[in-house]
Each structure stands twice: as C-alpha cells, then as structure tokens.
N, C-alpha and C positions, 0 to 999 in steps of 0.2 A: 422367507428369506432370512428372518432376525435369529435362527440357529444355526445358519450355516457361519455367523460370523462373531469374534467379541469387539466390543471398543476397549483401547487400554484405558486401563483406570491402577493406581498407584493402590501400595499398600495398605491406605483408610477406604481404598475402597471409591477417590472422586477422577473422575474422567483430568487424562492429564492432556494438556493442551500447549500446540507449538508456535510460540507468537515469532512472526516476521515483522517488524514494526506494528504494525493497524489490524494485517491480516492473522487470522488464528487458525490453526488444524487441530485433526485430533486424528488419533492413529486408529485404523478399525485393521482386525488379522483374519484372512479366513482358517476355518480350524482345519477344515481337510489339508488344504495346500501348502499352510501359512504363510500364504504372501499377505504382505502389507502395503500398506496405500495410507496417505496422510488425504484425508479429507478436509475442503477448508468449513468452518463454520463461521467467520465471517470475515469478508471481505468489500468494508465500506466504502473502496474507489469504485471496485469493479463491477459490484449489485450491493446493493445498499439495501434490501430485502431481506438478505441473507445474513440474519443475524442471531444466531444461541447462544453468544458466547456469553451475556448477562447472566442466562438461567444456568448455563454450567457452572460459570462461578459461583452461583448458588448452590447448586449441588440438586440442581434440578433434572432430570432428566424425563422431559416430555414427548409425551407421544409424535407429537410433531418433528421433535428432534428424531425418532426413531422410525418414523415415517421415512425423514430422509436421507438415515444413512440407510435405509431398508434400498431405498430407492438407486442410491450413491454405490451402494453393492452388489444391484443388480447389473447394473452397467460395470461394472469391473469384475465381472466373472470373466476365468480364461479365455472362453473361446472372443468374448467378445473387444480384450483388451486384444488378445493377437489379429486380431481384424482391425482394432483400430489401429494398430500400429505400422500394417503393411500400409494400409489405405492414407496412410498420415507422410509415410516414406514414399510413399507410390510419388505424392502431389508436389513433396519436394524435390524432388529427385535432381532438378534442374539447378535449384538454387547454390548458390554458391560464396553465397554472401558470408560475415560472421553469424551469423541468426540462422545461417540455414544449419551450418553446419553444429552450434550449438544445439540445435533441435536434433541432431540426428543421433549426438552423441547422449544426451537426453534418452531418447527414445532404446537407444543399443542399451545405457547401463542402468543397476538399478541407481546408482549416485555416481555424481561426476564432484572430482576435483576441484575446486577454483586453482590449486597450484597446478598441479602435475598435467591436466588436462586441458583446462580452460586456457592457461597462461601460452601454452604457445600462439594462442589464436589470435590473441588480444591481452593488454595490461587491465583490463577493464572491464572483469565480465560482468560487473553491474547493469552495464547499457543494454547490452543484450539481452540480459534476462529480462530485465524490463520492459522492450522491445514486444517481447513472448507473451510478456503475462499481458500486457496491454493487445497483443491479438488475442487474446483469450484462456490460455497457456495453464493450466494450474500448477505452479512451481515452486517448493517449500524451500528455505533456506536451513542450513542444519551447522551451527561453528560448533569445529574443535571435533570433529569427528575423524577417525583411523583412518587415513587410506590405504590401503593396501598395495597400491603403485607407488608411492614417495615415502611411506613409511610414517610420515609427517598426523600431525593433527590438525587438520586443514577446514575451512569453510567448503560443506559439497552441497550441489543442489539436486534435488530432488525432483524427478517430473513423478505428477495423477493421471497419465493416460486417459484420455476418453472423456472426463468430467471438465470439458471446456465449455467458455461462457463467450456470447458473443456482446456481452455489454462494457464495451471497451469506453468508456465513461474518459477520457480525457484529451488535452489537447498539445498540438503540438505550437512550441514558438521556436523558430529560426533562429540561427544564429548573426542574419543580422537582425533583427527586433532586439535579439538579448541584448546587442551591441547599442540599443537605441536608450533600452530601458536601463542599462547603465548608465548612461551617457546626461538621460532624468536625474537618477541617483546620485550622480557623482559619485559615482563607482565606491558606494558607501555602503556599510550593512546597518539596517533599519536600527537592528537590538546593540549592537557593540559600537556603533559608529565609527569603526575603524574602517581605510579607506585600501582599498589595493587596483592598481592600473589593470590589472587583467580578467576580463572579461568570466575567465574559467573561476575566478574564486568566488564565483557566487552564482544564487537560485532565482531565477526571474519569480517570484512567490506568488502566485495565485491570492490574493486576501482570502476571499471565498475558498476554504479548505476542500480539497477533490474527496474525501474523505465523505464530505455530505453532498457529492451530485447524484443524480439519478441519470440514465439515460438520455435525457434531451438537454443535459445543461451546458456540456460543451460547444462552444462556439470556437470561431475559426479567429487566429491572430494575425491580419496581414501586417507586412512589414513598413506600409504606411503607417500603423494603428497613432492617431493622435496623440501628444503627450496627455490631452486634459484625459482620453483614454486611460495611456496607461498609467498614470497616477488612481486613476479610480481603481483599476483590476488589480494592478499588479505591486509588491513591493519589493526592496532588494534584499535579500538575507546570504550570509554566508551560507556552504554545507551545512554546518556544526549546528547553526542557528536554524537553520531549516528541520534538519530532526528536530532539533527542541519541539520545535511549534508543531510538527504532527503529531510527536507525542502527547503533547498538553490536548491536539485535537480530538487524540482514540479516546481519550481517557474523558470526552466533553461526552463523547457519544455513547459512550457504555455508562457515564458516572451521572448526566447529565447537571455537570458543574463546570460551566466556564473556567480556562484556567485565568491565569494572572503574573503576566513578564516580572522578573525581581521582587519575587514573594511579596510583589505590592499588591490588596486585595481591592481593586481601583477600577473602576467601570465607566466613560463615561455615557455611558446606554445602557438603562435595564442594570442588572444585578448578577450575583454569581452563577443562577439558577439560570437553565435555559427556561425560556419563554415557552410555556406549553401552546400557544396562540398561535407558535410557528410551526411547519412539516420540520421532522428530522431531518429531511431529505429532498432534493430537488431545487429547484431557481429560488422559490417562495424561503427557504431555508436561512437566505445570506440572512435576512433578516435580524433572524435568530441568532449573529455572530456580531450585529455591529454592536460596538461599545466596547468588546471585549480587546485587552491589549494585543493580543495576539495575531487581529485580525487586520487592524492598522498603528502599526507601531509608533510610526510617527504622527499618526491623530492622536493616539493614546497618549504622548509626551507631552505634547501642544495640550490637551485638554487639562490633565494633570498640573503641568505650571499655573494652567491660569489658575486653578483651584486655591494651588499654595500662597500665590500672588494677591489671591484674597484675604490672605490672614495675615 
C-alpha cells in the first residue's frame, strides 16, 4: 500500500502537520489519482491512543506511524470512499436538522465555506461541526483558504470520509445546569474575574481537561447536579479563557509539563513535571492535573495567598 501514496512533507524534508487546537493531521496524496485526505494523528478528546504527533515533531518517522497511514489508505481508496459516501447519504437522507444538512454538504464537496456556505444555515457553524466530530466525524479545520464561491479567504472545513471513530469521549450539560453553574459562580470567570449577567459569555469548564479521558470517563450531568458537585467538576471561564487553558492542556500532554495561569511558575500539588505515577489518560489521570493552576483556578489563588501571607 506505502507506494501507492506520499505524506506531504515540506522542503527539509519534515512531515508538515495541520493543528485544529489539541487535534493534529497530516496530509497523505495518492500518486495515481491525487486525491488527498488530511489524516488525524492525534486527537486527545476523541482516542486518546492515537497519538504520533511527539515523534513527528521529532522528525521521527516510525513504522508504526506508517503502519497506519498504510492502513488509513487503505480505507480511502476510491471505490471504497464512493461506498462510504452513498451509504453515509443513504442513513441520513431523513434528517433535516442543521448537522444533517452540514454532513451532506460535507460529504457533496471537497471543502466547504464557513462564509458562503455554512452562513446561510446558521451564524455558528462551530456547534455543529462539533456536534460531528463528537458523533465520530473526522473533520479538519483550514483559515484563510480561497474560496471559489465568495472569492473571499475564508475559514473552510474539511470532511476524511470513512476514517470515523466511534469513541465519542465527552459530555453533554444543559442549558439549564449551565444556568445553575453560573448561578455557583456568580456569573464570574475563574482567570479574569470579570463578571457578565449572561449565561452565553461563558464555558461550564470541566477541571478535569477532556483532552485526557479515555472512553469510560464521561459521565452524565443531571440538572439537579448538587452545588458541593458542581464546584468539585466544574469551573466557570470565559470563551477566551477557555482556549487559554486547552492550549496550556495539549501542550501538558505532548510536553509533559504542567502549564502555569500568569507566568506564575506556582503548584500547589506536585511540580511542573507530570507525575509519571499517573495514566496519561483515563479517570486515574485527574490525579495528575490537581495542583496545577489551570485545573482549579480558584484553589490555585486561595493556595497562592496563603503562601504570600506567610512571608
């Protein structure tokens, strides 16, 4: 299979790779047809297994790794992406939702619009792509690419046909729980402390980053969930602040160094270094997050004063 295809790799020769926040691809072309396919190498929400992207930043490239785009290629040969596609159109045919119809347009091109396309469906095609990829979906994000319908240099996403995962690793909370778990908060964000009455301007936060679950970690959030609850799970962060903290998360699991909120380098559990004692991955995992500012923000302040308050 490994000559019927290349992976792009850049002028020096290193495998170039396409980060969507957490998740990475990498582009493989076949040489008869040249179609191309972004394959992901890792994607820590959604299999937490599936992970090359260390040894390619190295400039590694392992058998293993060519195992599996060997494998990743074999499944996207023509006859068998036009089979997955009927067969994928066939089951939604009914749907009618925004997510049906984003899958279909998905499916029809090889890149869609967020302007020209996506926008008449919805202000917001975030939700739905996310919708997607949490059914399984493999879907690359691509800014500032040409469209050819608007003319524009537009955010378009990208569907992998056929290379879906059914480890859909995460949970849903309701809009009223969010409304509860603000209500905790005082409609405040953990990291800025700045305060806003509406519910939308902020991230119910998981402490526990999805970044490190495995398959069995999510749990279901009823909209009873106790405060002493959700003060243990959950924190409140803006958008803004919310990227921060996944960032600093991918970067914990590939770099295996705790980050640190306000370049303070301040722990108070454990050290910079992740604790080798704990699984990267799975429930046993949180372990390996408490102390770190990131994970409780306002544990991390509260520990912090007392520290100062000692000198």
């Amino acid at each position: 299979m490994r000559e019927r295809y290349i992976i792009e790799v850049n002028i020096r020769g290193r495998v170039i790779t396409y980060s969507n926040g957490h998740d990475v691809y990498i582009k493989i072309v076949f040489k008869d047809t040249k179609a191309e396919y972004f394959i992901p190498v890792m994607l820590p929400r959604r299999d937490p297994s599936l992970n090359y992207y260390a040894d390619i930043q190295k400039g590694i490239l392992s058998e293993e790794l060519y195992a599996y785009t060997d494998s990743c290629a074999e499944k996207l040969l023509d006859e068998n992406v036009e089979k997955w596609k009927q067969d994928t159109l066939k089951k939604i045919k009914a749907d009618t939702t925004n997510t049906g119809e984003f899958l279909r347009l998905l499916i029809n091109n090889k890149q869609v619009c967020s302007s020209c396309q996506f926008t008449p469906l919805t202000n917001n095609p975030q939700k739905p792509i996310q919708f997607l990829r949490d059914y399984g979906y493999v879907i690359s994000t691509h800014r500032a690419l040409h469209c050819d319908k608007c003319g524009g240099n537009q955010v378009h996403y990208i569907l992998t046909p056929v290379l879906t995962t059914d480890k859909n690793n995460y949970e849903l909370v309701s809009e009223t729980l969010k409304g509860r778990i603000c209500e905790v908060f005082n409609y405040t964000d953990a990291y800025t402390e700045m305060s806003n009455p509406s519910p939308k301007a902020f991230i119910a936060d998981h402490k526990f980053p999805e970044d490190r679950w495995d398959e069995n970690t999510a749990r279901s959030n009823p909209d009873d969930m106790s405060v002493e609850d959700i003060k243990s799970k959950f924190q409140l962060l803006s958008t803004q602040t919310n990227l921060h903290k996944q960032r600093h998360c991918a970067t914990c699991i590939t770099s295996k160094k705790r980050g640190y909120p306000y370049g303070i380098k301040y722990y108070y559990s454990g050290g910079e270094d992740w604790d080798a004692k704990y699984p990267e991955h799975g429930a046993d995992a949180e372990k390996g997050c408490v102390g770190c500012g990131w994970y409780d923000l306002l544990k991390w302040k509260e520990a912090l004063n007392k520290e100062l308050n000692k000198k």
